[in-house]
N, C-alpha and C positions, 0 to 999 in steps of 0.2 A: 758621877763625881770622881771615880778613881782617874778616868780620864782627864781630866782636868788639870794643865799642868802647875807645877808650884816650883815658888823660888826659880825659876827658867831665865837662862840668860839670853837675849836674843841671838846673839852671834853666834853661842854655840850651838843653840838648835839649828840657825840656819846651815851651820858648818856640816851639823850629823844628820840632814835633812838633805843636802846634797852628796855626801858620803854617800847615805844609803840610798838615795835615787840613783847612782853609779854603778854601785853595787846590783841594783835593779836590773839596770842596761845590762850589767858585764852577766848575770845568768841569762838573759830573754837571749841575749848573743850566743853563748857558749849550749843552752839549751835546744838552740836550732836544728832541725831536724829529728832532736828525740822524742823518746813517746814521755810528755808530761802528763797524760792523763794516765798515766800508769803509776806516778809516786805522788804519794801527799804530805802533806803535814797539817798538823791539827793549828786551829785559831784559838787562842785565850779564850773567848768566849762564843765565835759563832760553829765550832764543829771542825769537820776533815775537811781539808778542801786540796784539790788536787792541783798539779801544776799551773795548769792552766787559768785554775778557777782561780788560784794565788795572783797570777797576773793581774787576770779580769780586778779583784779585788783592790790591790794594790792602784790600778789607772781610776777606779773610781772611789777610792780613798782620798785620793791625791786631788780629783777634781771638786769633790764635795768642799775639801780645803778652800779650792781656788773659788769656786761660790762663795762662800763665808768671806775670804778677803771682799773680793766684788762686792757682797753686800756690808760691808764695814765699810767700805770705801766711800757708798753710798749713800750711807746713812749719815757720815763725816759732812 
C-alpha cells in the first residue's frame, strides 16, 4: 500500500521517470570500468545491495513495470 501512488500527475511521473532513467544511463556510463561490487547502498526495504546488484534491480524494476502496462493493455 505505501507503494501505491496518490494524487500522481501523469506527466509528471512520466517526466521524473525519464529523468531518472537518464540519470540511470549517465552512472552505468560513468561507472564503467570500476569495481561496483565493492560500494553499496541500502534498499528501503529489500537490504544492501551493491553496484551491480543496484543495476540488476533497477533493469528488473523497470521491466516488471513494462509487464504490468502489457498486461493492462490486454485486459483493455
Amino acid at each position: 500500500e505505501a507503494a501505491e501512488p496518490r494524487n500522481t500527475d501523469a506527466v509528471r511521473a512520466w517526466d521524473d521517470l525519464m529523468d531518472a532513467r537518464q540519470e540511470v544511463v549517465r552512472v552505468i556510463h560513468t561507472g564503467d570500468g570500476l569495481a561496483l561490487g565493492a560500494v553499496s547502498a541500502p534498499h528501503p526495504a529489500l537490504g544492501v545491495f551493491t553496484g551491480y546488484e543496484w543495476i540488476a534491480f533497477v533493469g528488473s524494476h523497470a521491466a516488471r513495470h513494462a509487464d504490468q502496462i502489457r498486461e493492462m493493455n490486454l485486459a483493455l
